[in-house]
C-alpha positions, 0 to 999 in steps of 0.5 A: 340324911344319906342313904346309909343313915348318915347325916350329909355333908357331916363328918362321923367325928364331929358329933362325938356323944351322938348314938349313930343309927346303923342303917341297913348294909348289902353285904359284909364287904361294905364294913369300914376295914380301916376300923377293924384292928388287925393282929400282929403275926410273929416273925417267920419261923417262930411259933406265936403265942396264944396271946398274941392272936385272939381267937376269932368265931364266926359270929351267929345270928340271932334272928336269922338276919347276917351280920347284925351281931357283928355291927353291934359289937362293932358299935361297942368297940368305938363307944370303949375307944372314944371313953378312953380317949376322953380319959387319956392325960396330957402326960400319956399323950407325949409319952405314945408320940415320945420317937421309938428306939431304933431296934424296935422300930426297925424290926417290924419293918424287917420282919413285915409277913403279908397279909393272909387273904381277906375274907367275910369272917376274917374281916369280923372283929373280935369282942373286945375285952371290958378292961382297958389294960386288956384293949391296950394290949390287943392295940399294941404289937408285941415285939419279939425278945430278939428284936426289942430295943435294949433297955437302957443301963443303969447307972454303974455302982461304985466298984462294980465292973462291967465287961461289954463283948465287942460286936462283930462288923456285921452286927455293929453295920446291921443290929436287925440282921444280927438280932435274926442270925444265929450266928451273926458272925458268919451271916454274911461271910463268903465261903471259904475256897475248895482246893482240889486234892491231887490223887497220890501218885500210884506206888509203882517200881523202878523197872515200870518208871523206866519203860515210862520214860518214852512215854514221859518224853512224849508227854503221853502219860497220864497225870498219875504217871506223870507225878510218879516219873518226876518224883523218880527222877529226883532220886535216880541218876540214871533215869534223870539221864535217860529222861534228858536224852529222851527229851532231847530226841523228842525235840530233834523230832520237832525241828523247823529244818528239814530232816534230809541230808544234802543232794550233794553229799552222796556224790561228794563221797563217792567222789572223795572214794573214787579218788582215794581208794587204791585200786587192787590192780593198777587201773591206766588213764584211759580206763579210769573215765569209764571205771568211774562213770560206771562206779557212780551209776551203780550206785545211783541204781543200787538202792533202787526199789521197784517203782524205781526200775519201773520208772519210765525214761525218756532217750532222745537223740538226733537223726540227720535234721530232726530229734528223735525219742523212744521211751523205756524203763530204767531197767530198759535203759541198764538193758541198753548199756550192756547191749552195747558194752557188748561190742568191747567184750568181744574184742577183749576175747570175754562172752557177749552177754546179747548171745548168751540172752539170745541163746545163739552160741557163737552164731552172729549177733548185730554190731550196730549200736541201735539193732543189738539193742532192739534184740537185747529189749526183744529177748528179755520182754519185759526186762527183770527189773534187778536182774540187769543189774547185776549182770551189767555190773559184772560185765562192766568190772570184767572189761576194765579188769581186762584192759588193765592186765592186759595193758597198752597192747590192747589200747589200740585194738579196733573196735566196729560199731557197724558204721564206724570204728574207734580205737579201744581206748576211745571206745571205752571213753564212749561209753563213759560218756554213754553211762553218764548221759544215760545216768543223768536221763535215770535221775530226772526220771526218779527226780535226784541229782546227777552231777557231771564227770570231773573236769579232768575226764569230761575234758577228755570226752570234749576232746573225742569229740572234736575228733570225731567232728570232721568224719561226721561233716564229711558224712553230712556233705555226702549225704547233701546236709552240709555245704561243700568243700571249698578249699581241698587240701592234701592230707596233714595240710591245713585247712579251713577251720571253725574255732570251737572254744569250750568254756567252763567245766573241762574246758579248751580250745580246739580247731574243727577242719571243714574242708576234709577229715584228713585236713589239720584244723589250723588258728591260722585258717580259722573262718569261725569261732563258736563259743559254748559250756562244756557240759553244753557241748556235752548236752549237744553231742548227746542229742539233748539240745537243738544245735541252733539253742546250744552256742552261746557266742558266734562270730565269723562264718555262719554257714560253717558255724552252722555245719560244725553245730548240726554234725555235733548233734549227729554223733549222738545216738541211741 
């Protein structure tokens, strides 16, 4: 025997009608829970019957010893159970081993609750009725309506007609979920799509939709506005006009191209003026270099604004062997044309505008180039930046004014530059050629461009300065910067000459004596040929460039071409 009073090595079923002896047991977790029968819980959500869930009661016991009443009743239980056994037929057997339907085999499994936590009086079986129909029914669970399996139909009568309702795809797939949805229709059906409602478009008039319209263009209303303008516009001509003008200007704004016009248009229609107005008092040839040079840097600085005329500029010429700079301001540099521009009113008989800034009267004033400057920059420290011009401009319009009236007469007139004369006709040539030297000097300096004069008036200028070029190599040879004369010769002669060919814009052939200002350049006499651009050549007499950069071609002698190109430079000047 074992210590719990059973025999050893024995099963308990192997012995059937032997009363067992309990033995004495620590506690109630020791029972046998697979012997003890457990209710059956109703599905989830439903209440269950008072049948269906016996009532436990703590059993008491009698003589104050725990658990002794709950193994008698235990006892009791399996002497009921193996009795029916006993009685159990062959036919009833087949019939409990007989496969279950299918609904009613599944929905226990689908609807399995967990089970509530063990504990000492739960693990206590309930008494056991004495009626075998009563044990039965405890023993079997009940199946819920819903979940049973259908009975099965009877067999149709004649003459009767039986209407079946088709089951829905997901009844037909799963009968347990069907059986458990309310609606078994929708159980599983997705939900049906929001669609945002757009707002009404606010209710607003004509005169507020049209001041809408640059704003629509732009794409700055809000998405009411917008909705409010569209619709507008399927129903007004006139705003869909306006609207399509709008939007077109918004793409213009958008461009890939640049929105600045061309460099060259301004002088292309001031050239285009100058050469087609027709002037009010007939201009001659001579004066018309300097009416247009003047008339194109008016307009270059007509415009201008503050930090233009303030803009520094850099002027630079040639003294004997080396370059020499001064800065000023734009201002300063209009200042520095009327200074000099002086000098050919007083031979016009007009005022001189550096005594009317000195206030000197008819006393005195400077007649070099480089001392009526200075005092003009002294008197009027620091220079009003648009107030020179104005008084420039006038100045300019008086003396080709003047010239023209008075014709051919004056052409000749001397005029003295200190150092130097030169006829009135080549005067005014010289400061055309000044004003577009000084004009190209302001357009770098506020970055725009300055074209050349046109070919018929540089050629001019080309021209004024081969003519001047044997006085300034004289001038060098005295002063001991130039090689001397080799051949004298008398006046009107020929002589040694340098061929100076000017090629390009303006230019010509001219033939530069060496030997004496009086002597006649001659190809026949020529030692040298030096070849350059015109607006070089320019450049070079302006003092913008080194002589020894500037000639594009030499050929001949090299001292002569080197004498020719140094006096070039030395005609320029502040």
């Amino acid at each position: 025997m074992s210590g719990d009073g059973r025999e050893g090595g024995r099963r308990d079923d192997e012995v059937r009608d032997a009363r067992r002896i309990p033995g004495p047991r620590g506690a109630v977790d020791d029972l046998d829970l697979e012997s003890v029968p457990r209710p059956v819980l109703p599905p989830r959500g439903e209440q269950a019957p008072e049948e269906t869930v016996p009532k436990q009661e703590p059993p008491v016991p009698e003589d104050g010893a725990p658990g002794q009443e709950a193994l008698k009743e235990k006892e009791k239980e399996e002497e009921a159970r193996e009795a029916r056994e006993a009685e159990e037929t062959p036919e009833a057997r087949e019939a409990e081993e007989a496969p279950e339907a299918p609904g009613a085999s599944a929905a226990p499994e689908a609807q399995e609750v967990p089970e509530a936590p063990e504990t000492p009086e739960a693990l206590e079986a309930p008494e056991a009725p004495e009626d075998p129909e009563a044990q039965e029914a405890l023993e079997t669970p009940e199946v819920p309506e819903a979940q049973q399996a259908p009975e099965e139909q009877a067999p149709e009568e004649e003459g009767e007609y039986v209407v079946y309702e088709p089951l829905s795809e997901t009844a037909a797939a799963d009968p347990a979920a069907s059986a458990t949805s309310p609606h078994p229709e929708t159980a599983d059906a997705p939900p049906a799509p929001v669609t945002p409602v757009t707002p009404p478009a606010p209710a607003l008039s004509h005169q507020v939709l049209k001041a809408l319209l640059g704003a629509w263009a732009l794409s700055a209303c809000s998405a009411g506005e917008t909705a409010a303008v569209e619709e507008h516009l399927t129903s007004c001509a006139p705003c869909a006009d306006e609207a399509l003008r709008l939007r077109d200007a918004v793409g213009l704004l958008h461009t890939d191209g640049s929105l600045d016009l061309d460099p060259g248009l301004r002088a292309r229609v001031l050239d285009g003026c100058l050469g087609r107005r027709p002037a009010r008092i007939p201009v001659p040839e001579w004066v018309t270099p300097y009416d247009a040079e003047t008339a194109r840097l008016d307009a270059l600085v007509r415009d201008f604004g503050a930090a233009e005329w303030h803009a520094p500029v850099r002027l630079q010429w040639f003294e004997e062997e080396r370059a020499v700079t001064r800065r000023t301001t734009v201002a300063g540099v209009i200042g520095h044309l009327m200074a000099v521009d002086g000098l050919l009113s007083a031979v016009l008989g007009l005022e001189d505008p550096l005594a009317a800034a000195e206030g000197r009267g008819g006393s005195e004033v400077p007649l070099t180039p480089v001392r009526r400057t200075e005092a003009y920059w002294a008197a009027t420290h620091p220079p009003a930046p648009r107030a020179v011009r104005e008084p420039w401009r006038d100045l300019t319009h008086r003396l080709i004014s003047t010239a023209s009236i008075a014709g051919r007469n004056v052409a000749e007139r001397s005029v003295s530059y200190g150092d130097f004369a030169l006829p009135l006709q080549d005067a005014l040539l010289d400061r055309a050629f000044e004003c577009w030297v000084h004009g190209t000097d302001i357009a770098e300096a506020v970055d725009y461009p300055y074209g050349p004069p046109s070919a018929a008036h540089l050629h001019r200028m080309v021209d004024l300065a081969a003519r001047m070029l044997p006085a300034a190599l004289a001038g060098r040879r005295r002063a001991g910067l130039a090689g001397p004369a080799r051949e004298l010769v008398a006046p009107g002669e020929p002589g040694r000459s340098v061929h100076l060919e000017v090629e390009g814009h303006g230019g010509g052939d001219w033939y530069i004596a060496l030997d004496s200002p009086a002597a006649v350049g001659s190809p026949d006499r020529a030692v040298a040929q030096v070849a350059l651009d015109g607006v070089e050549f320019c450049r070079l007499v302006a003092g913008h460039i080194s002589p020894v950069e500037a000639a594009a071609g030499q050929e001949g002698d090299r001292e002569a071409i080197r004498d020719v190109l140094f006096a070039s430079a030395s005609l320029s000047r502040l």
